[in-house]
C-alpha positions as CSV (number, residue, x, y, z in Angstrom):
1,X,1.1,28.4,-24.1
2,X,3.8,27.5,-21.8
3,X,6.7,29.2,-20.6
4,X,9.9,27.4,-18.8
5,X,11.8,28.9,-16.0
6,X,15.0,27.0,-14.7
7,X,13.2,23.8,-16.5
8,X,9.6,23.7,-15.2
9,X,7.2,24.7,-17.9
10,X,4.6,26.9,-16.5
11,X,0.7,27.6,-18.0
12,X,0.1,31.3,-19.1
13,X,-3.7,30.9,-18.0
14,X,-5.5,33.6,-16.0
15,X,-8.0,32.3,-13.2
16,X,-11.1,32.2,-15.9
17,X,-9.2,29.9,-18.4
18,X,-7.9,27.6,-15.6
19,X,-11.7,27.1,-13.9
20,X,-12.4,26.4,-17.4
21,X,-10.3,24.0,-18.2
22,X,-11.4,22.6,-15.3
23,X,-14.9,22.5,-16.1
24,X,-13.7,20.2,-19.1
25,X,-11.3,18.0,-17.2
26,X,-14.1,17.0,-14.3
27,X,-16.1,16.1,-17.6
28,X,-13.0,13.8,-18.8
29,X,-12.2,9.9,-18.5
30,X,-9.1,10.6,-16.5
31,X,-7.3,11.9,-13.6
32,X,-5.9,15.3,-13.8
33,X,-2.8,16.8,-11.7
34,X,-2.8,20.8,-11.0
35,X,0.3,22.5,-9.6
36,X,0.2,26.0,-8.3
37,X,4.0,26.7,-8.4
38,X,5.7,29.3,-6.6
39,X,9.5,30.0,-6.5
40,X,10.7,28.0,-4.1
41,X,8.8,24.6,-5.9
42,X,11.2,25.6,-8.6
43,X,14.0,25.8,-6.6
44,X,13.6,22.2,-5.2
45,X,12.4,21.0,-8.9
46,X,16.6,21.7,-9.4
47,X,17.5,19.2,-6.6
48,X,14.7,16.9,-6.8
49,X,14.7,15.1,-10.4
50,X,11.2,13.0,-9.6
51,X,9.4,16.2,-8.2
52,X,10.3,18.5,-11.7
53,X,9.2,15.3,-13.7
54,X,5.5,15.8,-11.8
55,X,5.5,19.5,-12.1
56,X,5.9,19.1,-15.8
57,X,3.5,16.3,-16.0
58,X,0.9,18.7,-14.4
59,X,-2.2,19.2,-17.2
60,X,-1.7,22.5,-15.5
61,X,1.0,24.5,-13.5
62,X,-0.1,27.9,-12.6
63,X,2.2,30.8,-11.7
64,X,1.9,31.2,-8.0
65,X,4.1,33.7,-7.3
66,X,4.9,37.1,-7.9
67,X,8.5,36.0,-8.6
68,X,7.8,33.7,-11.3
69,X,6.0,36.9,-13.2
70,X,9.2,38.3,-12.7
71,X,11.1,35.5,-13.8
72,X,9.0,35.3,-17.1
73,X,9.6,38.9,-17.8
74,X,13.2,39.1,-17.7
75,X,14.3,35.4,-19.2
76,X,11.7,35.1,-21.8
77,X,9.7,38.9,-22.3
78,X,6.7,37.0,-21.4
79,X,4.2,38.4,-18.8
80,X,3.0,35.1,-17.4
81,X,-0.8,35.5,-15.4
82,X,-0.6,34.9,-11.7
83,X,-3.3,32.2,-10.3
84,X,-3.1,31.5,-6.5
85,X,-4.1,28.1,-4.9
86,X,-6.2,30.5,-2.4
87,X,-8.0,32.5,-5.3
88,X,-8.3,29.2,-7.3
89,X,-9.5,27.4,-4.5
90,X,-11.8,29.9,-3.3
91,X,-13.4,30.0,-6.8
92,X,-13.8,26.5,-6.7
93,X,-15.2,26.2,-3.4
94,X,-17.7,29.2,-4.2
95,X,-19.1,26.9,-7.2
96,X,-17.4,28.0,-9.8
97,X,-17.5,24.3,-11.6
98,X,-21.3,23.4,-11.0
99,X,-20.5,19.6,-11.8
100,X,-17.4,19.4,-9.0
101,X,-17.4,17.0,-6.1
102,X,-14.8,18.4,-3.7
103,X,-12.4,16.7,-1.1
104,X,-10.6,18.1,1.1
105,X,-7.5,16.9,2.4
106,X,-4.8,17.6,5.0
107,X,-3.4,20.5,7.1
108,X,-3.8,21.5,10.3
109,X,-5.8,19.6,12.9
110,X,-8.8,20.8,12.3
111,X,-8.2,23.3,9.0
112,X,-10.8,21.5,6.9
113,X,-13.7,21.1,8.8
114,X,-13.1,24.7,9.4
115,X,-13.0,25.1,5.8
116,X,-16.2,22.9,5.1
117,X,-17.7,24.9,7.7
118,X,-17.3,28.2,6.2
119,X,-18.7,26.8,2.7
120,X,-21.4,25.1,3.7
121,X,-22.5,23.6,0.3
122,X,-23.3,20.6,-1.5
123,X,-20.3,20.3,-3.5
124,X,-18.0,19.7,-0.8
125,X,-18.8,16.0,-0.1
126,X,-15.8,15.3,2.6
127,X,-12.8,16.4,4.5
128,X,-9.7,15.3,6.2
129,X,-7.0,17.3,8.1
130,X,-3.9,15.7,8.9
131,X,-1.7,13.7,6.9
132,X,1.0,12.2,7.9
133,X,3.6,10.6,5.1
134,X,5.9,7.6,5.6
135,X,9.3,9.1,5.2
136,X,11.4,9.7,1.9
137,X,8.4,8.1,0.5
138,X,4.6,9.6,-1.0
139,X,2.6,7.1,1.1
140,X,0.5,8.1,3.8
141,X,0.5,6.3,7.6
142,X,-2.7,5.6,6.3
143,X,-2.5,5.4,2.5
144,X,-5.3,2.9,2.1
145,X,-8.1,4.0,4.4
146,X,-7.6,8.2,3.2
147,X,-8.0,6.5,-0.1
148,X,-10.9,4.9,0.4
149,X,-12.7,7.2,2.0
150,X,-11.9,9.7,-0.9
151,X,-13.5,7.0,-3.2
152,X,-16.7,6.4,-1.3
153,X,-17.4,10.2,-1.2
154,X,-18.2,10.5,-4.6
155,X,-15.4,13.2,-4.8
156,X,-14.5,14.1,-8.7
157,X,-12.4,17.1,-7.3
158,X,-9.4,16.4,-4.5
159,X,-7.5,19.6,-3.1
160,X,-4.8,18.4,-0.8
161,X,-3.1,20.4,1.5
162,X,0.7,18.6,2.3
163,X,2.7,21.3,1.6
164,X,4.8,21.7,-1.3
165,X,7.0,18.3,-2.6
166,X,4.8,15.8,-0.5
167,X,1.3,17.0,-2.1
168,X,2.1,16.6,-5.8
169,X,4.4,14.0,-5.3
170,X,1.3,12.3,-3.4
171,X,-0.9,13.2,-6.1
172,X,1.3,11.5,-8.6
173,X,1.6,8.5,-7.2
174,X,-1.8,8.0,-6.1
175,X,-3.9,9.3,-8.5
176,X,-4.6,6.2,-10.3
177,X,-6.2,4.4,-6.7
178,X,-8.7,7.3,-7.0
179,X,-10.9,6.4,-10.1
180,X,-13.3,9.3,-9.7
181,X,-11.0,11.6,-9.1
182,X,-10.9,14.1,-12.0
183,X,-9.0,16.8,-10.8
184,X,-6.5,16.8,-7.9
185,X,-4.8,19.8,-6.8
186,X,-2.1,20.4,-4.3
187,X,-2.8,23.4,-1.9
188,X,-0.4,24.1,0.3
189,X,-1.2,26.3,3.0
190,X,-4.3,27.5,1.2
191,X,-7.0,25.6,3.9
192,X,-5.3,28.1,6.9
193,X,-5.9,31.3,4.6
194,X,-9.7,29.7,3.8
195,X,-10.4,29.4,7.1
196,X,-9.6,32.2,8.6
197,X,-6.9,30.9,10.8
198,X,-4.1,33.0,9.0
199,X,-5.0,36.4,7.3
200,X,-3.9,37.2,3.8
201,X,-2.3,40.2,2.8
202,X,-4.5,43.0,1.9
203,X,-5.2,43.3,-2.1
204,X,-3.0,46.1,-2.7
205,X,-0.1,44.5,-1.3
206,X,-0.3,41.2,-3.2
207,X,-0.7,43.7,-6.6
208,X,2.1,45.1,-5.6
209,X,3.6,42.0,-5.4
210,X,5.3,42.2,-2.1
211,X,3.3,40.1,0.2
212,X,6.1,37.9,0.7
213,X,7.4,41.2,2.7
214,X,3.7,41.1,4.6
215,X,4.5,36.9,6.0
216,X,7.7,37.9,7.1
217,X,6.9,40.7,8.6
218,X,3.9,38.7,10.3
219,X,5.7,35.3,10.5
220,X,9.2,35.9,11.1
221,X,10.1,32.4,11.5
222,X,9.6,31.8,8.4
223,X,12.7,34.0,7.1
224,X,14.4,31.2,5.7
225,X,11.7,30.0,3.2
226,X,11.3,34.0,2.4
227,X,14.7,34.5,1.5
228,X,14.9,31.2,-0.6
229,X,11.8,32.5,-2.3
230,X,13.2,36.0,-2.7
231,X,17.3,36.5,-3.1
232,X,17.9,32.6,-3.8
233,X,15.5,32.3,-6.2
234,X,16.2,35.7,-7.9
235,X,20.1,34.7,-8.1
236,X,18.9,31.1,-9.6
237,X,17.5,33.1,-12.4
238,X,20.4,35.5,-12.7
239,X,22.8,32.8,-13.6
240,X,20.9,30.9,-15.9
241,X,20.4,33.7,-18.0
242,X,24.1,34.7,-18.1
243,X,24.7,30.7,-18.6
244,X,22.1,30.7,-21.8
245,X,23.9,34.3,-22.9
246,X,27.1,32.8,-22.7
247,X,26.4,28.9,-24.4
248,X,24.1,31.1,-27.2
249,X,27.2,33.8,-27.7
């Protein structure tokens, strides 16, 4: 079942039905796009016509956010389930899907072999940080070697790390260079929480759902992103429900 807020339909599928579907996809003839969408991807899916297009064209798009949950609640009455890139990734990376070949690519110099360090298993059959996109467009510096070195790894299962926009957008457009590639998820940030290199917010908070309180209080600089993903986010919502009460009056 799917539920749209501001036009980007998102999956109501808790972390068990999402590693299942998974499962099922890594078995399948073709590539598979997963988005892990949080407020502010819905905020740039309004300005960015091509990026709301590959969100909706996701075989899933998780609710990654505590603000989407919200969102759900008070436009539609529908409690969506939260799935994190972190916890889905750390499921993943534990062995959740026995038949998974996993890639990992981009962030921070050094991020992913950090992360392949940590999870030391057999599943993980290659790693990349970095990543470094031409610009305005979803081509790497070096589209053609990152690709081929994905497809000689044997990797069924890509998680890549770009950041918001550039990783699905990526994704999208490359997808079909990567034959083996079942599933291909984009991460965000997640490789620096997997590592180690940034701490997540205690359990409690992220219930709570104010962990977007715990990075700013830890990583003031990034106040602007916060408040997008917060007050202009919150006001996004706002007006389109007083715009569907009004054109539904």
């Amino acid at each position: 079942m799917k539920t749209e807020i501001l036009g980007v339909s998102i999956d109501n599928l808790g972390l068990g039905e999402v590693i299942e579907q998974i499962n099922e996809m890594l078995d399948s003839g073709s590539g598979n796009l997963i988005a892990t969408v949080n407020p502010e991807f819905i905020l740039q899916a309004q300005k960015n016509e091509d990026f709301r297009k590959a969100l909706n064209s996701a075989a899933i798009a998780t609710a990654d956010g505590f603000g989407l949950i919200c969102a759900g609640l008070f436009l539609w009455r529908v409690r969506l389930q939260r799935v994190t890139g972190v916890d889905l990734c750390q499921k993943l990376l534990e062995g959740s899907c026995p038949e998974a070949k996993i890639f990992l690519l981009g962030g921070r110099e050094g991020v992913a072999d950090a992360v392949r360090t940590k999870y030391l298993n057999s599943w993980i059959v290659g790693g990349e940080s970095g990543g470094e996109l031409i610009e305005g467009q979803p081509i790497l510096l070096d589209n053609q070697i990152v690709i081929e070195r994905i497809n000689s790894s044997g990797a069924n299962l890509l998680l890549v790390a770009f950041g918001q926009v550039k990783q699905e957008m990526w994704i999208k457009n490359n997808l079909l260079k990567m034959p083996g590639v079942r599933v291909a998820i984009g991460v965000g940030g997640t490789f620096d929480y997997l590592s180690g290199s940034i701490r997540r917010a205690p359990k409690f908070i992220r219930i709570l759902g104010t962990e977007w309180l715990y990075r700013l209080i830890k990583e003031p600089k990034r106040w602007k992103r916060i408040w997008n993903a917060t007050i202009v986010f919150s006001w996004s919502v706002i007006l389109n429900k007083i715009r569907n009460s009004i054109r539904n009056s």
